[in-house]
N, C-alpha and C positions, 0 to 999 in steps of 0.2 A: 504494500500500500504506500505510494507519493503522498506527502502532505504536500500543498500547494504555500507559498506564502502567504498568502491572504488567511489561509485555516490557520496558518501557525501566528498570524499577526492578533486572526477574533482568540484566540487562545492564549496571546499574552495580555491582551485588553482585560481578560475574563481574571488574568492572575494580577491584572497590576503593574505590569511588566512594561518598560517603553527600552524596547531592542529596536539597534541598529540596522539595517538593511543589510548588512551583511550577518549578524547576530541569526536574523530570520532567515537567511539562507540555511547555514552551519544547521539550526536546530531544525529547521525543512526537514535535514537531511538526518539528521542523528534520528529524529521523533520516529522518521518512518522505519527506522532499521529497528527500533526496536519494538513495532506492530507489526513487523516483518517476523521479529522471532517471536514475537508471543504470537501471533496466528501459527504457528508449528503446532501450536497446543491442541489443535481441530485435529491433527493427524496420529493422537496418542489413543493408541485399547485404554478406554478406563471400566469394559463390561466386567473388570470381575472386581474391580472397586465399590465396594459400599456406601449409602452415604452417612454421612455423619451431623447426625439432626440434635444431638446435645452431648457434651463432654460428661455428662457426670457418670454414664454407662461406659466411661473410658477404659477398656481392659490391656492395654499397652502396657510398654515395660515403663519402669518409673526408675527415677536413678537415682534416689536417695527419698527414705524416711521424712514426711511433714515433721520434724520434732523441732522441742526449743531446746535451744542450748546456752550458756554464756556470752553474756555480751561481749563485745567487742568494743575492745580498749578505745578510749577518744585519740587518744594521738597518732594509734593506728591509722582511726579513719579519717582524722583530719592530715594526715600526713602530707596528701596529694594537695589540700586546700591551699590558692593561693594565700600570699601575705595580706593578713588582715582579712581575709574570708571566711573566719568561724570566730565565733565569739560563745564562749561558754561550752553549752554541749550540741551548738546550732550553726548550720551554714547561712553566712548570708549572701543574699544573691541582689541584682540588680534589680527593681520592677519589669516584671513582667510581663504586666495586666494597662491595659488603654493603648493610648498609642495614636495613629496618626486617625484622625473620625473621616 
């Protein structure tokens, strides 16, 4: 499947998006390679696959025990936190919430 520019331009309107003339060329081409490979998926046997209408009748393998165990040390897991991004026993983060209306 070709995406044309024009589909890939109503498709960055729809996202927000203000791409270059050439931006909308490149992703033309990328978008359709990859409706290219996901249309391959029409050509897979799935008749002896079942379907799967709720997890809770899940009888697959499981790789570990639901248990609780020991907390984990704070300096552990703040180890990775940048400088000044935990304060006490908490990360703090930027606002993440509003934004541009």
């Amino acid at each position: 499947m070709k995406l044309t520019r024009e589909e890939v331009r109503r498709i960055a309107l729809l996202a927000k998006l203000d791409l270059t003339d050439e931006e909308l060329d490149k992703y033309a081409g990328e978008i359709s390679s990859i409706l290219d490979y996901v249309s391959q998926l029409k050509d897979i046997d799935i008749s002896d696959v079942t379907d799967t209408t709720h997890v809770a009748d899940f009888a697959g393998p499981v790789l570990r025990k639901d248990e609780a165990g020991a907390p984990i040390a704070k300096d552990k897991i703040t180890i990775n936190a940048t400088e000044g991004r935990s304060e006490g026993s908490s990360f703090k983060t930027s606002k993440i919430v509003g934004g541009e209306e």
